[in-house]
Structure formats: C-alpha cells, structure tokens
C-alpha positions as CSV (number, residue, x, y, z in Angstrom):
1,X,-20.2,25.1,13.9
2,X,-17.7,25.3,16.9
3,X,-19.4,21.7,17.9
4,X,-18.6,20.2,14.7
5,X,-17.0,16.6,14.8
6,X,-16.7,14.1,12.6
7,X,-15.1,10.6,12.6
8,X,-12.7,8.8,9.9
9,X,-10.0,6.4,10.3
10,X,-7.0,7.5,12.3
11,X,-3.8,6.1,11.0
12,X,-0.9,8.3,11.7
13,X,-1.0,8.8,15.9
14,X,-1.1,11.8,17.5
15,X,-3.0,15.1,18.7
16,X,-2.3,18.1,17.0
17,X,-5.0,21.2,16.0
18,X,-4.6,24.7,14.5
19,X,-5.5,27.0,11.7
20,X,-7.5,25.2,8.7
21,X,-5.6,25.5,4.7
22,X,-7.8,23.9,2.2
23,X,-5.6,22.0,-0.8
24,X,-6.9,22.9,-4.2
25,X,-9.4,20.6,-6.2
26,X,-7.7,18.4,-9.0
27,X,-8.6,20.1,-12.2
28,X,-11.6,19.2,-14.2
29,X,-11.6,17.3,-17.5
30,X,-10.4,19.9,-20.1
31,X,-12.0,20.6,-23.0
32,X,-12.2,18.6,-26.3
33,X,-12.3,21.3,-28.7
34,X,-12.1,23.3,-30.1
35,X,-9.5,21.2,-32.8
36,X,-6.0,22.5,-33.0
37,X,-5.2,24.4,-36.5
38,X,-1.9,22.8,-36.3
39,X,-2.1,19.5,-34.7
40,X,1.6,18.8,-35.0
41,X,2.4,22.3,-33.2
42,X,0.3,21.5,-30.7
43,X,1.6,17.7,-30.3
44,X,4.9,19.1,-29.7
45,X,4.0,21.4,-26.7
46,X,3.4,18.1,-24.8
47,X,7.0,17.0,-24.5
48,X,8.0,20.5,-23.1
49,X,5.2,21.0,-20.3
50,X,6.3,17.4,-19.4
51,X,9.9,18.6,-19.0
52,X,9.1,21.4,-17.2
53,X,6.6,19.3,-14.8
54,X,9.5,17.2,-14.5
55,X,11.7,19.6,-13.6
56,X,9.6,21.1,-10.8
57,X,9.4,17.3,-8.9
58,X,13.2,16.9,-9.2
59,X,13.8,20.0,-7.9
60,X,12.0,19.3,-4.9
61,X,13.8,16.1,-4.9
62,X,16.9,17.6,-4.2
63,X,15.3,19.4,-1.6
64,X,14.1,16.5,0.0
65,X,15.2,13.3,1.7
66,X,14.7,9.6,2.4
67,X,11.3,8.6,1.7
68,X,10.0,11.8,0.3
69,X,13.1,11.8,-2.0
70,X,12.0,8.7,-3.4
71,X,8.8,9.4,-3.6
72,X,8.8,13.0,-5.5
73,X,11.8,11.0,-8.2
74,X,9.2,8.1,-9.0
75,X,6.8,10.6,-9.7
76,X,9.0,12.7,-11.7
77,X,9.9,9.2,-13.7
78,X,6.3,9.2,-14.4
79,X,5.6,12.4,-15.5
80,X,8.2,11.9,-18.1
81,X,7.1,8.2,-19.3
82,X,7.4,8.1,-22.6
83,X,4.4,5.6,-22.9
84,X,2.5,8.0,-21.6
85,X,3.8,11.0,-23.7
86,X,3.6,9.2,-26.8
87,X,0.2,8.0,-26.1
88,X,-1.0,12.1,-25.8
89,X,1.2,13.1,-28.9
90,X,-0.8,10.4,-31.2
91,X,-4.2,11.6,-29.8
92,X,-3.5,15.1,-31.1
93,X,-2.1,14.6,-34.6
94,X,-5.2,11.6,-35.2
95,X,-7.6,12.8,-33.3
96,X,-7.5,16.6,-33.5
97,X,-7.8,17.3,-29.6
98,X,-6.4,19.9,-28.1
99,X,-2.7,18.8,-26.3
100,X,-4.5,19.0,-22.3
101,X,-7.3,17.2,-23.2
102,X,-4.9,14.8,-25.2
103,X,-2.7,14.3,-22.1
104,X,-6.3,13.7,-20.1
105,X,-7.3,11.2,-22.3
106,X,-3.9,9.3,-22.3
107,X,-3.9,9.0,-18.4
108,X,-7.2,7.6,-18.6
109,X,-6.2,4.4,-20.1
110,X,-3.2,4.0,-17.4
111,X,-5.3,4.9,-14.5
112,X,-7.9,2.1,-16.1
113,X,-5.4,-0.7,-16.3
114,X,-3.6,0.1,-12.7
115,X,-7.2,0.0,-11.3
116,X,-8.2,-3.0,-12.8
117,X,-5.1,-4.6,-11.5
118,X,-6.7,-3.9,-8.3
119,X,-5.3,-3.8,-4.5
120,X,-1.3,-2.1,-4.4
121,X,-0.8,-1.8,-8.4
122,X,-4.9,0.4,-7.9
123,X,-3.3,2.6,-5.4
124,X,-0.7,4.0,-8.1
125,X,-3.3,5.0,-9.9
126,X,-3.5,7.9,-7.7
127,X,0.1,8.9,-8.6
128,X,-0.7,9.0,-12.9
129,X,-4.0,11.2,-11.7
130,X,-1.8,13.8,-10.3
131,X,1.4,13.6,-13.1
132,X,-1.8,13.8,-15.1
133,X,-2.9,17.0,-13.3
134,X,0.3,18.5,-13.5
135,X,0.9,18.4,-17.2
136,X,-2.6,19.7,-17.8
137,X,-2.1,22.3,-15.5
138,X,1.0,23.6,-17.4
139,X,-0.1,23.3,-20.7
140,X,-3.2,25.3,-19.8
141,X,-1.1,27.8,-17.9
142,X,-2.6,27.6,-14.8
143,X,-1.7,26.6,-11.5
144,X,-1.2,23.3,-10.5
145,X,-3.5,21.7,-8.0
146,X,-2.0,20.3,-5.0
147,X,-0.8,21.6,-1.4
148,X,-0.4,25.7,-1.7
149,X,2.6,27.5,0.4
150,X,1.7,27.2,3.8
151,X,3.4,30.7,6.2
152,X,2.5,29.4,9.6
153,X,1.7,25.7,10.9
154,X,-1.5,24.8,9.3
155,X,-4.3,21.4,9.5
156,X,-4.5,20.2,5.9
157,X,-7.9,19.2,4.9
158,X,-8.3,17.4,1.4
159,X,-10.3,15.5,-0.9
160,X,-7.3,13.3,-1.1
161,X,-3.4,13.8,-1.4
162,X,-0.9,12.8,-4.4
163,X,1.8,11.1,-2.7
164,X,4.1,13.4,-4.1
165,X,2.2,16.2,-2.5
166,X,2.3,14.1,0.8
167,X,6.2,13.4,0.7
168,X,7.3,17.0,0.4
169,X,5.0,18.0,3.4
170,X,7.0,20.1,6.4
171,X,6.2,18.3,9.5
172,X,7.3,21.6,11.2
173,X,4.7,23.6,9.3
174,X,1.6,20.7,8.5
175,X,0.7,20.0,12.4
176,X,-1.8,17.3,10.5
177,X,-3.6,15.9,7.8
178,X,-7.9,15.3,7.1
179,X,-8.5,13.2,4.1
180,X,-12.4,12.9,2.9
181,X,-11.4,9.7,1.5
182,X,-8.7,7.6,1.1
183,X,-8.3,4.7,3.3
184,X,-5.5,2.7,5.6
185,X,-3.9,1.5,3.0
186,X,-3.0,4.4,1.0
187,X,0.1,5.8,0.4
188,X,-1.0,9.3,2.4
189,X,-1.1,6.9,5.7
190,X,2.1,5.6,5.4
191,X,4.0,8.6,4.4
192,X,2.1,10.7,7.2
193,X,3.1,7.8,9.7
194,X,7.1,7.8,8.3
195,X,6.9,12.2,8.9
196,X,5.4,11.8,12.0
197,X,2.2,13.6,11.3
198,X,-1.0,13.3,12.8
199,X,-3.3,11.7,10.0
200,X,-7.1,10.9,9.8
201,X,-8.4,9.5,6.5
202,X,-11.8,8.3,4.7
203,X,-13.3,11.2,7.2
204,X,-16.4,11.8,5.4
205,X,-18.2,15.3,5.6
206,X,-15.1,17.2,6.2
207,X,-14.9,19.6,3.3
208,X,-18.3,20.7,3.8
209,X,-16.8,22.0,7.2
210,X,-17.4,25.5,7.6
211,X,-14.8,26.3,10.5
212,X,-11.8,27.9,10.8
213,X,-9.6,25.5,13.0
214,X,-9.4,21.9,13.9
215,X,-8.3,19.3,16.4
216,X,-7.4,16.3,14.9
217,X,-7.1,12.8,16.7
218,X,-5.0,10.2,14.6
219,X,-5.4,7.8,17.5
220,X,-9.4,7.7,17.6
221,X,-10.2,9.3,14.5
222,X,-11.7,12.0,15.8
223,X,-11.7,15.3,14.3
224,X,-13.4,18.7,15.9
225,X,-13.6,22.4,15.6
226,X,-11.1,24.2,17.6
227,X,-10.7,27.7,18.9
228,X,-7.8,27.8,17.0
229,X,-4.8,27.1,19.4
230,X,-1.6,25.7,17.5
231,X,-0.6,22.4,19.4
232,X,1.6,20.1,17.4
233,X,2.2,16.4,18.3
234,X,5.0,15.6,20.2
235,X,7.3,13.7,17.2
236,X,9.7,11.9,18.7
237,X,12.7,11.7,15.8
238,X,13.5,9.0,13.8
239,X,12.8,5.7,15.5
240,X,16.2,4.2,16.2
241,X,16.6,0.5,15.5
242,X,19.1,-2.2,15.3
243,X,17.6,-4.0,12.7
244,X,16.8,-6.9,14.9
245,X,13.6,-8.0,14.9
246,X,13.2,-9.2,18.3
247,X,11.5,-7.7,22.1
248,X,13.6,-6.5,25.0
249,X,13.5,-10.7,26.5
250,X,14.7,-11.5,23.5
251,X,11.2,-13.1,22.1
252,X,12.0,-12.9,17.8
253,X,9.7,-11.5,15.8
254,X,11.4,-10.9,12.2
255,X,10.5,-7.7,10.6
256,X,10.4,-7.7,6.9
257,X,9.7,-5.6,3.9
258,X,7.2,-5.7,1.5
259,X,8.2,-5.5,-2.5
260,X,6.8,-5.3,-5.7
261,X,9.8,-4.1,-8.1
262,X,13.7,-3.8,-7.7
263,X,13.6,-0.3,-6.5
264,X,11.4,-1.7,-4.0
265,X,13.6,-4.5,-3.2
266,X,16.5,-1.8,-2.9
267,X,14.8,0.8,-0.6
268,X,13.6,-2.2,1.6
269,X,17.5,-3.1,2.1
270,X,18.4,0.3,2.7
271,X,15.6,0.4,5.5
272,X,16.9,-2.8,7.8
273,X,14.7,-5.7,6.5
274,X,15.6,-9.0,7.6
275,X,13.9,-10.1,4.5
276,X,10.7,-10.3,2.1
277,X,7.7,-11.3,3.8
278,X,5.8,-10.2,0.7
279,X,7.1,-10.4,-3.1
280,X,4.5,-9.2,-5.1
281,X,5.1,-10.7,-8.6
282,X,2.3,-9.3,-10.7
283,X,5.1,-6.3,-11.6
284,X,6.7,-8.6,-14.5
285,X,2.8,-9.3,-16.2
286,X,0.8,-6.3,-15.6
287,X,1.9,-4.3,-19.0
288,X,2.9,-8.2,-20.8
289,X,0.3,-8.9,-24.0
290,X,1.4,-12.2,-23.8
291,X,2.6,-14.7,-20.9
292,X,6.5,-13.7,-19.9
293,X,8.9,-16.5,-20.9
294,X,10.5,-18.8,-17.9
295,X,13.6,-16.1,-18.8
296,X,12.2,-13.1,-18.5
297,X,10.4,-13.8,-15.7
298,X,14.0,-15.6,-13.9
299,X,15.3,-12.2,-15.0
300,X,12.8,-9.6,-13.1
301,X,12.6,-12.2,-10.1
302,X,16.5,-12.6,-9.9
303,X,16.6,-8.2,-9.6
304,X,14.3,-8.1,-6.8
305,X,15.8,-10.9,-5.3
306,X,19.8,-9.3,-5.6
307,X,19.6,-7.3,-2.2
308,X,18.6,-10.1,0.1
309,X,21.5,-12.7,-0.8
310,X,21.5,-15.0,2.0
311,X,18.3,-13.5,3.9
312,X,14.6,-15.0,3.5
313,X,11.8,-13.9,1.1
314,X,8.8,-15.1,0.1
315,X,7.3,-14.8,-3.5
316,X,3.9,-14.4,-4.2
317,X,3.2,-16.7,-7.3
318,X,0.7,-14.6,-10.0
319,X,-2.4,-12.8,-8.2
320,X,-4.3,-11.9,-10.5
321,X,-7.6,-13.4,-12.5
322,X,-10.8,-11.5,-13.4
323,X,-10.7,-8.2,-11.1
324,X,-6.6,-8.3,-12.5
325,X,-7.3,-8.8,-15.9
326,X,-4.3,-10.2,-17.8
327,X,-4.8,-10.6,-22.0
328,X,-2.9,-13.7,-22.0
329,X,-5.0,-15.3,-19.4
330,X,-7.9,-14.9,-21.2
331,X,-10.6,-14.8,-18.4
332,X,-14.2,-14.8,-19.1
333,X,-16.3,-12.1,-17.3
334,X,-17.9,-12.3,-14.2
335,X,-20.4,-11.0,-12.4
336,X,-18.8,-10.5,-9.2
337,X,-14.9,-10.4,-10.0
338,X,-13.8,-9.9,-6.9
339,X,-15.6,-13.3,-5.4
340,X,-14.5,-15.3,-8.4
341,X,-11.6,-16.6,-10.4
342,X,-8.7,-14.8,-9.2
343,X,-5.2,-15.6,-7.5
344,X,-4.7,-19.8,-7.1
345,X,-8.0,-20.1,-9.0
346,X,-7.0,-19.1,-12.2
347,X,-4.3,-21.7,-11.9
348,X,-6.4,-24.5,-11.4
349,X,-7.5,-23.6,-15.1
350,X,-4.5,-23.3,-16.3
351,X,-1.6,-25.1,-14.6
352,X,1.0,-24.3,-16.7
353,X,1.3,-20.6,-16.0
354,X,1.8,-21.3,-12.5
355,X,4.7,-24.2,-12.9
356,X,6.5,-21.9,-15.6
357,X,6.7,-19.4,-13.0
358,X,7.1,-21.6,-10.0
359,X,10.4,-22.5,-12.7
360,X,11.2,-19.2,-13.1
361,X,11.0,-18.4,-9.2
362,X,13.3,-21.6,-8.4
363,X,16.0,-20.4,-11.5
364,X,16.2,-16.8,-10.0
365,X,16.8,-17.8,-6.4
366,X,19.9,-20.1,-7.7
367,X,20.8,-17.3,-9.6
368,X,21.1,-14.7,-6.0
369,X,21.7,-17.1,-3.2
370,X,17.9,-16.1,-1.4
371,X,16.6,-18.1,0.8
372,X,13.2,-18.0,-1.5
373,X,10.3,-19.6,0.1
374,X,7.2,-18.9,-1.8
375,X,2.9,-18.7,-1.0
376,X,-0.3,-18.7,-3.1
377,X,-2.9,-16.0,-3.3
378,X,-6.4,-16.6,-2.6
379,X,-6.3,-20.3,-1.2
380,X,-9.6,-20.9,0.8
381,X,-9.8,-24.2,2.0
382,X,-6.6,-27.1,2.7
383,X,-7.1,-29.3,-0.1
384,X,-6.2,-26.0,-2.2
385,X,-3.2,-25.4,-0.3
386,X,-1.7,-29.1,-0.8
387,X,-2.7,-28.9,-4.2
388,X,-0.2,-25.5,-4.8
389,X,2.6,-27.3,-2.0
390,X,2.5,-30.8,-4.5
391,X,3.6,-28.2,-7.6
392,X,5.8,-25.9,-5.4
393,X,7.9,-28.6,-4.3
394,X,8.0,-30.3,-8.2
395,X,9.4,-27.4,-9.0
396,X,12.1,-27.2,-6.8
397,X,11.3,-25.3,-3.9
398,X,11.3,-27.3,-0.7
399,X,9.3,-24.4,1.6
400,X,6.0,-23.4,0.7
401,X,3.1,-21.7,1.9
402,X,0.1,-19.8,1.3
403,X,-1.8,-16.5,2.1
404,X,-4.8,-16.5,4.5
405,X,-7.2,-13.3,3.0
406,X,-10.3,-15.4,2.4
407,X,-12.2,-15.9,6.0
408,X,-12.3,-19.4,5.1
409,X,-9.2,-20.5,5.6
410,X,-8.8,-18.4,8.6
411,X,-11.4,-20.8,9.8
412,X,-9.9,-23.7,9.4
413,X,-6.2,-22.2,9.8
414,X,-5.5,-26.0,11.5
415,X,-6.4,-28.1,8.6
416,X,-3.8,-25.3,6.2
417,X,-0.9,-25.9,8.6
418,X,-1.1,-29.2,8.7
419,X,0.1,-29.3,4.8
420,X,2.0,-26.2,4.2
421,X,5.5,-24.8,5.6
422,X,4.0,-21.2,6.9
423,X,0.9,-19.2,6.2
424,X,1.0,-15.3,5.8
425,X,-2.1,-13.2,6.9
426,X,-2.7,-10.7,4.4
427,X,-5.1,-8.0,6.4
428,X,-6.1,-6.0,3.6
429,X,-8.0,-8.2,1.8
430,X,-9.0,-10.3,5.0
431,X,-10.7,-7.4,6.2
432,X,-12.3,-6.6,3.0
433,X,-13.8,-10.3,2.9
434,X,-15.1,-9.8,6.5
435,X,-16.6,-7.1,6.3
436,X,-18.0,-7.1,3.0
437,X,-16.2,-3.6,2.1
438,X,-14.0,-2.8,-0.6
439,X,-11.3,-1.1,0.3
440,X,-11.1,0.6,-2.3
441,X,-14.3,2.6,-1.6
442,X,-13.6,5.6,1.0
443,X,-17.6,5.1,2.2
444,X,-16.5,1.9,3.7
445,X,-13.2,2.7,4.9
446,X,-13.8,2.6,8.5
447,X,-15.2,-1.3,8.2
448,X,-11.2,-1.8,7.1
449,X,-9.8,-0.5,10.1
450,X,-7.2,-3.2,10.8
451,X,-8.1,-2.5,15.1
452,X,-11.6,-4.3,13.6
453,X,-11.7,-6.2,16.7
454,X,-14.0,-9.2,14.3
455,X,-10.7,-9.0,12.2
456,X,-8.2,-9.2,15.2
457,X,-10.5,-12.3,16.4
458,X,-9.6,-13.8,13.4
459,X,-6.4,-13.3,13.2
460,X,-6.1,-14.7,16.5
461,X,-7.5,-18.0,15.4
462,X,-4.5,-18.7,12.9
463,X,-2.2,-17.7,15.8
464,X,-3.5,-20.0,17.9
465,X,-3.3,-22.7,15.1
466,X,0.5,-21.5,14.3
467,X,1.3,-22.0,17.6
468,X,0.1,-25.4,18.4
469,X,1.3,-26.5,14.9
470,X,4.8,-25.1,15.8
471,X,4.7,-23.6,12.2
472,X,5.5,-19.9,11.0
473,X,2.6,-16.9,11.0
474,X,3.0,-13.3,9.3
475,X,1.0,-10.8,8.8
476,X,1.9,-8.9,5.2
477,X,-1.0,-6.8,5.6
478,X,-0.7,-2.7,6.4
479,X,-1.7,-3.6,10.0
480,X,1.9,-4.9,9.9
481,X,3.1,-1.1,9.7
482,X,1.3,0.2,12.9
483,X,3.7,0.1,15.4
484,X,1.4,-0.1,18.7
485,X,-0.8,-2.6,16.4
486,X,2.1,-4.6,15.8
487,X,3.0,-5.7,19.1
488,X,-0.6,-6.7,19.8
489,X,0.0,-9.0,16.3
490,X,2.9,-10.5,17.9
491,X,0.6,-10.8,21.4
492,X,-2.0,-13.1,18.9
493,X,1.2,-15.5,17.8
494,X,2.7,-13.9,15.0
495,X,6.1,-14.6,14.1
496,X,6.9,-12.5,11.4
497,X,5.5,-8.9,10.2
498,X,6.2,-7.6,6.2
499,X,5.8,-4.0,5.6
500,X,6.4,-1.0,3.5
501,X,10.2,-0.1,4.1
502,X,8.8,3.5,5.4
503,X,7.7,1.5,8.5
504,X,10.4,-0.7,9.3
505,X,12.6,1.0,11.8
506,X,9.2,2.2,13.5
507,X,7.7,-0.9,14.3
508,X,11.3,-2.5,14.6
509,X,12.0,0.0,17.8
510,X,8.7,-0.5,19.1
511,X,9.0,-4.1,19.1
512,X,12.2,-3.5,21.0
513,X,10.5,-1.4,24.0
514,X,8.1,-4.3,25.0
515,X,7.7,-8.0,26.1
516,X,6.2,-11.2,25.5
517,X,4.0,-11.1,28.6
518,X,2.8,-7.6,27.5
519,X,2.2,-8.2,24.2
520,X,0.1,-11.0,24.9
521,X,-1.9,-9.1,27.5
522,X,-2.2,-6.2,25.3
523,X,-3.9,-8.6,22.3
524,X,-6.1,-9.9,25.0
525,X,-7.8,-6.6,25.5
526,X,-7.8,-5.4,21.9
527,X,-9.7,-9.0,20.9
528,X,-12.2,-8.8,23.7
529,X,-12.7,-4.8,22.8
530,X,-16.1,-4.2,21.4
531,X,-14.7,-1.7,18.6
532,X,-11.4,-0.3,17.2
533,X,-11.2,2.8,19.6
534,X,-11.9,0.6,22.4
535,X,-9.3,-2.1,21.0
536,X,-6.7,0.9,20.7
537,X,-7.2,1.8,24.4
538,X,-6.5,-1.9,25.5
539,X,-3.3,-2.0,23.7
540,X,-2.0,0.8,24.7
541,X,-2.5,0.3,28.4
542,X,0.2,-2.4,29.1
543,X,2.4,0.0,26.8
C-alpha cells in the first residue's frame, strides 16, 4: 500500500513523516456480572483505583508545563470527583455490579448530560470517557489505554486522543498526529497547534492502513505512505508576543480569550488577553435542578469576571434550549432540536430567565470593575436582535450585541447593525448551519473546515456590513485560533478575534508580522478560492 493517501482536516501546520505507533483502543464495556459476594468490599475498591488514577495524572503534571500542566490537573480533578465516585459506589451496594462496570455505568450518565449540553460543554465529554477508562483499567488490572512509551520519534495514528493523552505528548519524540475522527474544534487541534505538532484530524480510513510509515500534511490534510524517513516540522519556539493586538502599521485588531469557568477566566489572563470576546455562561446552569438565583448567578459571573478589571468582555446570556436540556426550563421535545427552540428562543418563552440573568450580569460587573458588554445566542433575523438590546439595556447594560451562527443573520448582517452595539461571528456553528453538518459527527468534519471558502464568503458579508456601519466585528469561533487564518479574518473586516488562551500569543505574533494591505489581499484570494486547500494557498502567498 506504499500509494496509500487519504485526506482529513489539517489543523495543526506543518510537514513531518516517520515510523507509524498505533495508540491502544479505549477499553470495551466491562462485564455486568457476575454479582460481587461482598458488594460493600467491592464498593470500597473504587475510591482507591481512583487515587491511584489520580496519582498517575498528577505525577505527570509535575512533569509537565503550561498548557499540558493544566490540562493533565483538570483531568486528575475529574478522576477524583466525588460525584462521580459516589455515583459508582451506590451502583455496587444497590445494584450488585461488579465495581468496573459500576464506574462504566456512572460515566455514562455524565458523558449523557455534557453531550446533550452540546457544542464546548459536548467536547468534555471526551475527557469523563478517558477518566472513565482509567479507573476501569485499574480496577481490572490491566493496562490503561491511551498513548504507549514511544523510544524513537514516531506518527501517532488514533481513533481519537484524550486531551490528557494529547497534553503530555513530547513534541521531540511525536513528529505528528492522525486522528480517524475528531474534528477542528476539539481539544487534540488546539493542544497539537499550542506543541507545535503537525495534526490531521476527522481522516477517515486511516486505521485500516496497513503501512509502516507516514507523511503527514497539517496544512492540506493530506496524509500518505512513506518510505519511512524521520523528517520533523520545523517548530519555531514559543511565539513571542507583546500582548498587543495590533499589525506591524499599527492597524488594531484586539485579541481575546474565550471562557467558560474561572479557571478559564484565569489561564486566559495568564496568556495576554486583552479581554473576553466569548463568556460562555451555561457553566453556572448545566448541573442546577432549578433556575440559579440573581445571587448565585452575580456570584459565578463576578469570578470569571475578577481577572479582567478594567479590560472588555462580553457575556453570553443562557444558550441553551432543547439540544441543552435544562430541567428548570422545561422544554418540550422536538423533532429536530438542533433547528428549534434553543439560545434567544427559549427566552422569548420565558422572559424572565433572561432579565434575572441580564440582572445578575449587570450586578457582577459593578461588583469587578469589567467593562461587560454582553450578546445573544442564536438571533436570526433584526427584529430579534432589538428585541434582546430593548431588555439588555433595561437592565443596565448600555453595550449590547448579538452572535451571528445562523446564516440568516449573516444575510442580512446590515439590518443587525443597525440596532445593536457589535456582532460576534461564531464559526463553529455558522459552518455547521451552512453546511448542514454537525460538527459533532467526524463523517462530516471536513464540511466544517473553517477555510470553507462558502463560509469565508459569509463571513465577508458581515465584514463588509461592520465596516460601512462603523460598528465592531469578532469572530469567537476556533477559526479565531488559526494564526495564518486569522489574518485573512482581519483581511474580511474583523476587528476583534476570541480564542482558547492556548492560541493567543500564536495568533497575537502573527498578527504582528503582517499588514493591512496584505491581509486584505490575502482574504481576497482565500474568498474567491474554489475550496479550502486552494483558500490556504491564497493566504499564504502574500505571507
């Protein structure tokens, strides 16, 4: 098979080929039976396997660094959640199931609520699947799955990869990474993009590769047999920035982070933002039975808000709805949940949720001195968007805006501006829409491609309509984190890019390297590109 090749979605750049290492399966569904003769005995192994799981992650912690550091201690919180150990104890002593399959059955209802939560909260699912996988692992004694000591540099090819598998990767020994699924917004692209490895995701076909060796294109997606010839990329080292959004003629463009809990809101800091472009809220309702009071909620907002005293951020009032199912809101099944009441629809319903928390939002920014500005999910036409400015500005809060992520009000991206303060593309789900893919589903993954050149033509329309409006446009999207992708953003009129703190001193030296003029030259050839490799080229030409 030494002409194999197979395409997926290239999002870490870079060339690099060697020697093929296989990661291990996640382990199969253990056993129900047969029922422990002491259930209590066996409910107390849980706790220790958890420790020792524990254990293991910190210890490579304190090996670690940076993002990887962070990464490996969030997981290690999670594998000792006592939620989730709890939840496994009870199973054994009521149900009689052996303390594996216990701990199996547990995860399943986390990994069911974070998935029906949908977009960022669905992509931590991943991480309870391999705490999950861990703790099974040790409590049957066997080896956990995951990434296997590597003794020379090695192409990683996977199923997928737990982030904390991907954060305590050796760029000097993985040259890069294959995914068969996965897409561009999951946490293995942006960790392979912070180390500098070479990363090609959602490639489908490629563990039914019989070949010893590939070459692996994070650029063009591309991946190939090879005749086995070690080439790394050329990493530069750690992108220096001044933390200053802005190009070499001085042009701003602010570079922000994206949050969804105080750590978040910490690490973001820590990494240079100027700000929040993207405040996810849906952190203080996902595990709430009933609706948060105004105080709880001023509470969790005021923590996220602490470490930008004095700097800009924009909260995301409540997206959630049918595919985010929330107890307290009640909502009556659908057909389609994805194309129906979620975000700023479920408000129109009910109202009240949304000016308690618009309350809340307005109490927790007195309470921290942030310049809060805050935007609606899910708005698809202008009357919508007036409709949430009216309430945002009852409450308090003089700047207001919404997210564009429904085609529609991309369309019509004029009409929006005309009644709100900004607008703030979110690309994820503005592809999804598009393109009529999920992007949740790896089978679809390359339709989500942010270098969509449909998409960037889009995007370019609200530009435009920024522009002549003299009004604020960010993009809050992942495309926000691609570097080369970003100045082509800034080319189509964006002001503003929000982005996981991993990405921020990248995109913020990049911007820093280029001009106006080029920028704008380069989104010209990227729109008028027929498809995503095409686009790439363009962009990369004046640069």
């Amino acid at each position: 098979m030494s002409s194999a090749r197979l395409s997926g979605v290239g999002v870490s750049s870079g060339r690099a080929s060697g020697p093929v290492v296989r990661v291990a399966e996640p382990l199969g569904e253990p056993p129900a039976g047969p029922a422990p003769s002491d259930p209590a005995a066996e409910a107390a192994r849980i706790r220790p396997a958890a420790d020792v799981v524990v254990a293991r992650l910190h210890e490579r912690a304190a090996a670690a660094s940076g993002d990887a550091k962070d990464v490996l201690e969030t997981t290690a919180a999670m594998a000792a959640d006592p939620a989730l150990l709890s939840q496994a104890e009870k199973l054994v002593t009521s149900d009689a199931l052996p303390a594996a399959r216990a701990v199996h059955q547990a995860a399943a209802g986390f990994i069911t609520a974070l998935e029906a939560a949908g977009g960022y909260m669905a992509e931590r699912a991943r991480d309870v699947r391999d705490v999950r996988d861990r703790l099974v692992a040790e409590l049957l004694s066997v080896a956990a799955p995951g990434v296997p000591s590597l003794t020379s540099p090695s192409v990683l090819v996977a199923r997928d990869l737990a982030p904390a598998d991907t954060a305590g990767l050796d760029p000097a020994k993985v040259l890069a990474l294959v995914t068969e699924e996965g897409g561009p917004t999951s946490h293995t692209a942006i960790l392979a993009r912070s180390l500098g490895i070479p990363a090609v995701v959602a490639c489908r076909g490629v563990l039914d590769l019989d070949v010893p060796a590939l070459l692996v294109d994070g650029d063009t997606g591309v991946v190939q047999a090879s005749d086995g010839t070690v080439r790394a990329a050329h990493v530069a080292g750690r992108a220096e920035w001044n933390g200053v959004g802005a190009l070499r003629d001085g042009h701003r463009v602010k570079v922000l982070g994206n949050v969804g809990s105080p750590a978040d809101a910490v690490a973001a800091a820590a990494g240079g933002a100027e700000g929040v472009g993207l405040f996810r809220t849906e952190f203080c309702f996902l595990s709430a039975a009933t609706e948060p009071s105004v105080a709880e909620q001023r509470a969790a907002y005021a923590a996220v808000l602490a470490p930008f005293a004095g700097k800009p951020v924009v909260v995301r009032t409540l997206d959630a709805g049918a595919d985010k199912p929330l107890p307290f809101l009640a909502p009556e099944p659908e057909p389609n949940p994805a194309l129906g009441v979620r975000g700023l629809r479920v408000a129109f319903d009910r109202p009240d949720v949304l000016e308690r928390q618009l309350e809340a939002i307005a109490l927790a920014a007195a309470d921290t001195d942030a310049e809060v500005s805050v935007m609606a999910p899910m708005v698809a036409t202008a009357a919508e968007a007036a409709w949430f400015v009216e309430r945002a500005r009852a409450a308090g809060i003089q700047r207001a805006g919404v997210m564009i992520e429904i085609p529609a009000a991309a369309l019509v991206a004029a009409e929006v501006l005309a009644v709100v303060d900004f607008v703030s593309i979110g690309t994820n789900d503005l592809a999804q829409y598009v393109f009529a893919a999920d992007r949740q589903v790896g089978a679809v993954a390359a339709l989500n491609d942010p270098w969509q050149p449909a998409l960037l033509r889009l995007i370019k329309l609200v530009g435009d309509a920024g522009t002549a409006a003299g009004k604020p446009v960010g993009v809050c999207g992942e495309a926000a984190a691609d570097p080369l992708l970003a100045c082509v953003l800034t080319g189509l009129g964006v002001t503003s890019l929000s982005m996981n703190h991993t990405a921020l001193a990248g995109v913020g030296a990049k911007l820093a390297t280029t001009s106006f003029d080029l920028c704008q030259l380069a989104a010209r050839g990227a729109v008028a590109a027929a498809d995503p490799a095409s686009a790439k080229l363009a962009a990369r030409a004046p640069h």
